[in-house]
Backbone bond lengths (Angstrom), bond angles and torsions (degrees), N, CA, C in turn:
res aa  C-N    CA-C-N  psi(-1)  N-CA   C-N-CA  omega(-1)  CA-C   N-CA-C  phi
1 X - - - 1.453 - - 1.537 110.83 -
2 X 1.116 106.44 137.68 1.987 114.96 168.74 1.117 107.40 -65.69
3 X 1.320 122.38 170.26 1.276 146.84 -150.82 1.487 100.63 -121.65
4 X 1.091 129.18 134.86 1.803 132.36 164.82 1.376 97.78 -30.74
5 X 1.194 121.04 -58.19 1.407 104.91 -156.16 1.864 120.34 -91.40
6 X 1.490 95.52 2.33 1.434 109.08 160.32 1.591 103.57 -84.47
7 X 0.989 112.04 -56.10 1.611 108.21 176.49 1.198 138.89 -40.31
8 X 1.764 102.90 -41.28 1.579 125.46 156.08 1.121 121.76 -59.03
9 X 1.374 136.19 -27.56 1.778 140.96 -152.31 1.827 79.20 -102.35
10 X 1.677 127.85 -58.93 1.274 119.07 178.66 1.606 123.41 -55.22
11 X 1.084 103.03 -12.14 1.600 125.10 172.62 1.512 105.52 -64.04
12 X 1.200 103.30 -75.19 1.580 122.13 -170.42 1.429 110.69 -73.93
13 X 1.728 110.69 -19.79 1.622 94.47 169.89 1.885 104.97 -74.94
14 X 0.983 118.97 -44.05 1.324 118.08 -166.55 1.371 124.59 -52.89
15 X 1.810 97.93 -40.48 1.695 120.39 176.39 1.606 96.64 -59.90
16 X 1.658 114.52 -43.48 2.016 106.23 -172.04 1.525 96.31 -65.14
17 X 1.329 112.83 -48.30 1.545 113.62 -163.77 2.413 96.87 -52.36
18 X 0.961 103.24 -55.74 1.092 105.19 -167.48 1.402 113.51 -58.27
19 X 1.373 129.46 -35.84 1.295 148.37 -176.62 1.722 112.51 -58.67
20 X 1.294 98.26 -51.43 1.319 121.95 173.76 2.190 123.86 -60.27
21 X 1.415 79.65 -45.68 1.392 103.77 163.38 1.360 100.54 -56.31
22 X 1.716 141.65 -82.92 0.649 117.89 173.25 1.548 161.83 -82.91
23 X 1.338 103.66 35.32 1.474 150.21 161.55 1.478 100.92 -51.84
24 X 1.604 89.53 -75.72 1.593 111.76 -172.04 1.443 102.93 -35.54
25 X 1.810 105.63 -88.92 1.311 117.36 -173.11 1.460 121.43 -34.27
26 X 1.671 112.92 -20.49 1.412 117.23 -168.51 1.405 104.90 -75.29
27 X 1.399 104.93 -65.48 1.637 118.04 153.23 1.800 119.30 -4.09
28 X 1.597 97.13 -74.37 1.714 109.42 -159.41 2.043 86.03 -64.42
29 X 1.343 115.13 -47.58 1.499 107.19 -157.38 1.935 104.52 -63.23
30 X 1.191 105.75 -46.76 1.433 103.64 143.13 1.144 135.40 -4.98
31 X 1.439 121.11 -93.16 1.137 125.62 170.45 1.084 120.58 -70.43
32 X 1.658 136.61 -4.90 1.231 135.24 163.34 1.778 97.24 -61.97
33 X 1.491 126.13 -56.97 1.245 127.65 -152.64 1.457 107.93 -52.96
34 X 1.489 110.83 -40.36 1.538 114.84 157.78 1.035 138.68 -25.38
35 X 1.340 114.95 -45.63 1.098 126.30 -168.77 1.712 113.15 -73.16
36 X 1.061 149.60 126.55 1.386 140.82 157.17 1.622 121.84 -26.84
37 X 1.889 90.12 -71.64 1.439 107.39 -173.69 1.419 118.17 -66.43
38 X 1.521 118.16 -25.37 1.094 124.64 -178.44 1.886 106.73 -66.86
39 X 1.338 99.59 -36.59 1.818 110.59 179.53 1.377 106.23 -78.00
40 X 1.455 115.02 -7.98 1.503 91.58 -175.14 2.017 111.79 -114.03
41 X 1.576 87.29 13.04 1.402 97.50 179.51 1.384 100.33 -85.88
42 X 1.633 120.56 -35.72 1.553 119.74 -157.07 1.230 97.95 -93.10
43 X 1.080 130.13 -24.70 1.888 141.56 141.75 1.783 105.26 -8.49
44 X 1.447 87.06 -76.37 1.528 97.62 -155.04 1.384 98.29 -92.74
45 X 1.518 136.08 5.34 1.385 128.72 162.75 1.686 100.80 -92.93
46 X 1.417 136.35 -21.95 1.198 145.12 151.86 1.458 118.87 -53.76
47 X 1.430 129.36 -33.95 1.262 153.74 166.74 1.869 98.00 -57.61
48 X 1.242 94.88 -55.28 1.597 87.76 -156.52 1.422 114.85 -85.40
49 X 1.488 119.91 -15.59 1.083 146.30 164.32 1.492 115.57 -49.44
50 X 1.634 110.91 -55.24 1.365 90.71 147.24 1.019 138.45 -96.08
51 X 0.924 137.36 6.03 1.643 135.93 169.14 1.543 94.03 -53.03
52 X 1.029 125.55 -52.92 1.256 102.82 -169.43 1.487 116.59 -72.05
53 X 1.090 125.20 30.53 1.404 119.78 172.13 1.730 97.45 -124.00
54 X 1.132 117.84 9.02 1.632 102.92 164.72 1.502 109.83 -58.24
55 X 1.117 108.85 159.31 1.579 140.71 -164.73 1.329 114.34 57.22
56 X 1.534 117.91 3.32 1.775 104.23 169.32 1.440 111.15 -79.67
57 X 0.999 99.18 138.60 1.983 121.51 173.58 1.289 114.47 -37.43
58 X 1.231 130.35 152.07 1.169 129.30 137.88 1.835 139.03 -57.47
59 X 1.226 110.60 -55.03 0.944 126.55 171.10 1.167 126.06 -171.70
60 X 1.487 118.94 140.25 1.965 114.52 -165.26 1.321 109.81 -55.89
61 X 1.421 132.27 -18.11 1.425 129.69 -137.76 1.660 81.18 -106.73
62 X 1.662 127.96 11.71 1.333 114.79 -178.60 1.595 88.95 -119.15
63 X 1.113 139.33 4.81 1.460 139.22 174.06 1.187 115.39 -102.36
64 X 1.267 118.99 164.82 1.508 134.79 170.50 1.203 116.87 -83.56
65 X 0.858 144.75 145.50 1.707 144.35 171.67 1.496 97.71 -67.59
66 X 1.589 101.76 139.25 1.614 116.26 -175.06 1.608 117.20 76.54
67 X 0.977 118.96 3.68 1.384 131.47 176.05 1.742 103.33 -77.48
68 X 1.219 99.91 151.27 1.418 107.73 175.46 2.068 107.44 -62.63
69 X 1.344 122.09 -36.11 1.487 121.80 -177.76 1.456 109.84 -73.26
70 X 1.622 116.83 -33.79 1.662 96.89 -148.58 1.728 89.53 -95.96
71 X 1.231 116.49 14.83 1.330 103.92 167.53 1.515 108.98 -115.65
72 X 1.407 128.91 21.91 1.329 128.92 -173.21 1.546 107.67 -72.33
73 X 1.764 105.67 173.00 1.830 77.15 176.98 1.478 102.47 -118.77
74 X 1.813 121.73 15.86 1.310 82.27 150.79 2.118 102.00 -146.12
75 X 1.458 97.16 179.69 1.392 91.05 -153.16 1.763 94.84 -119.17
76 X 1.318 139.47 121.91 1.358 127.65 154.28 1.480 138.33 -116.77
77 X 1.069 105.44 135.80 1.762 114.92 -178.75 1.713 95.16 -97.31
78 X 1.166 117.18 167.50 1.563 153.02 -169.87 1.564 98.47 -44.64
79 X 1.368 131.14 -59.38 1.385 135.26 179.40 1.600 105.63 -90.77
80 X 1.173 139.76 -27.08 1.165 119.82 140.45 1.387 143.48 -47.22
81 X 1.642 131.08 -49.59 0.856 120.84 116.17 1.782 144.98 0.52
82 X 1.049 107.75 -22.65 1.521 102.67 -179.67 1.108 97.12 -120.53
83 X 1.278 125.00 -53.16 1.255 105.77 167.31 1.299 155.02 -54.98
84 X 1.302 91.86 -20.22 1.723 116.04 160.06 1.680 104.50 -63.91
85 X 1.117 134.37 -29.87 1.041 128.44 -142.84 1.297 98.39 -110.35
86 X 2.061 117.64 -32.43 1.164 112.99 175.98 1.734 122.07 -104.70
């Protein structure tokens, strides 16, 4: 068996390793934001993302019972919606 303080040093290497990792990625998304074309791809993959949620409801409490919406199975508001999407 390891020792606490072997356990700790594998601790803290993993946390640098990970830290660093996201260094990197912080970096590349960065310089992605720069980019125009790069912003106007995630634009229109954000665009299309919802499109595919046309015709979901808002919420049951705006339907009638027996209606094709208030029995759907799922329902989105404005921040739902995005998050679905992101």
């Amino acid at each position: 068996p390891s020792s606490l303080q072997d356990r700790f040093s594998q601790f803290r290497s993993q946390k640098l390793k990970a830290a660093k990792n996201r260094a990197v990625v912080s970096k590349q998304e960065g310089e992605m934001r720069r980019d125009p074309a790069a912003m106007e791809v995630l634009r229109q993959r954000f665009l299309e993302g919802c499109q595919s949620y046309y015709g979901v409801p808002y919420a049951k409490r705006y339907h009638e019972a027996g209606t094709e919406h208030y029995s759907a199975p799922l329902y989105l508001d404005c921040c739902g919606l995005v998050r679905q999407v992101l």
